[in-house]
C-alpha positions as CSV (number, residue, x, y, z in Angstrom):
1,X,-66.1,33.3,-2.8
2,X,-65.3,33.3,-6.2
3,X,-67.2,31.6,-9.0
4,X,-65.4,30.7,-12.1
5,X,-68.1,28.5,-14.6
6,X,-69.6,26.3,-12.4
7,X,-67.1,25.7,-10.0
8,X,-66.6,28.3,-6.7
9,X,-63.3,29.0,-5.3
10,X,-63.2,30.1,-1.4
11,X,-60.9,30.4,1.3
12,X,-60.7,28.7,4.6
13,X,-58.9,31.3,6.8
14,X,-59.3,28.4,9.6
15,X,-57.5,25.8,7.6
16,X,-55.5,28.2,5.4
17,X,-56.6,27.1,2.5
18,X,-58.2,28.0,-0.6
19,X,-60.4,25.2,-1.9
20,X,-62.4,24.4,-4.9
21,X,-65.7,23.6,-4.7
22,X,-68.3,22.2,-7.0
23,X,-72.1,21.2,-7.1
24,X,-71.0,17.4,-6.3
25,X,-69.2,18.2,-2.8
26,X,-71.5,20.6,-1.4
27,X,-72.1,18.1,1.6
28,X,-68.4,17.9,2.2
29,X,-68.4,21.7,2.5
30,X,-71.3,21.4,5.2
31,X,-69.6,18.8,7.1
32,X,-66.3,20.8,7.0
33,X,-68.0,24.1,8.3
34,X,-69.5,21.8,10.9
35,X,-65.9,19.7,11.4
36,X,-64.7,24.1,12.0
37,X,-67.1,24.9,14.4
38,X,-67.2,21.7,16.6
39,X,-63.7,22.6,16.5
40,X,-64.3,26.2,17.8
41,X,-66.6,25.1,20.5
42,X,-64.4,22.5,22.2
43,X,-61.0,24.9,22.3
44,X,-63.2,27.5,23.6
45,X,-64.1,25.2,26.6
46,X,-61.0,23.6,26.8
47,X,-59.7,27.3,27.9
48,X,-62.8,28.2,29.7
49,X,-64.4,24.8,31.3
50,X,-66.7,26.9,33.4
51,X,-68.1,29.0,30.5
52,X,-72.2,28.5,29.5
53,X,-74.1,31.0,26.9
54,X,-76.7,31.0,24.6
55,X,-77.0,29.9,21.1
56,X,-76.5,33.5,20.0
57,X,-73.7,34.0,22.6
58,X,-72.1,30.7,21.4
59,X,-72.4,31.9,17.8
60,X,-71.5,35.6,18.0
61,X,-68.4,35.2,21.2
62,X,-67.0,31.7,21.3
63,X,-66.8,31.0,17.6
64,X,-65.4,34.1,16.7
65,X,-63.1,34.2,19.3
66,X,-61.8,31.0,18.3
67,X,-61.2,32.4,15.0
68,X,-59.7,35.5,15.7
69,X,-56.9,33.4,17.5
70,X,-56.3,31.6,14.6
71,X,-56.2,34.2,12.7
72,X,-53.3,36.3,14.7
73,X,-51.4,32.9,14.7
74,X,-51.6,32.8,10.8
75,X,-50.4,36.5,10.6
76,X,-47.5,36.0,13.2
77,X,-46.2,32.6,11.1
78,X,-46.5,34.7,8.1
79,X,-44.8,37.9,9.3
80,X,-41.7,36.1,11.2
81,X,-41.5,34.0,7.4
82,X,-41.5,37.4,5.7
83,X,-39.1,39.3,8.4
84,X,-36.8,35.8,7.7
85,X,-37.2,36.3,4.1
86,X,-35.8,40.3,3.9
87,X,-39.2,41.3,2.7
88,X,-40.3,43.0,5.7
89,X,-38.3,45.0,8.5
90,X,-39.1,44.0,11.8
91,X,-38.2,47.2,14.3
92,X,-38.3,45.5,18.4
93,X,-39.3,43.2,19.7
94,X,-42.6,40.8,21.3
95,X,-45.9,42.3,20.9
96,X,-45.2,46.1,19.6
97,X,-43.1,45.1,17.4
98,X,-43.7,47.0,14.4
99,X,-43.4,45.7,10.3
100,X,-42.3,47.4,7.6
101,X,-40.8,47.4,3.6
């Protein structure tokens, strides 16, 4: 997060955005984290309908799983665009390919 006067910039690597927040929408930003993780939860089960934890299990496993995955899809999107693009070399194929300048 970034604060710049009263207002504080921050990035969303689940929607993959940056977003501008101020004093007036701090319940949005609540309800958006909570929107994220309801989010998390349900795709988690909807992969593994026989899975149960704890809070703490839920917290530290499911949710972060969740967001690793998005995360790799984010970075493949963004190296194919680049590859595409002529910024990046991309040397064989599926999952070891490598990237380079």
């Amino acid at each position: 997060m970034n604060r710049i006067g009263k207002i504080d910039l921050r990035f969303q690597p689940s929607r993959k955005r940056l977003t501008v927040y101020n004093p007036s929408n701090l319940n949005e930003d609540r309800n958006l984290h909570e929107e994220e993780v309801t989010d998390a939860i349900l795709e988690y089960l909807a992969e593994n309908p026989r899975a149960s934890d704890t809070l703490e299990g839920i917290a530290e496993w499911w949710i972060m799983r969740q967001r690793v995955r998005a995360e790799i899809e984010t970075v493949a999107k963004v190296l194919h665009r680049l590859a595409e693009a002529g910024r990046l070399e991309k040397v064989g194929e599926g999952d070891e390919a490598l990237y380079h300048l």
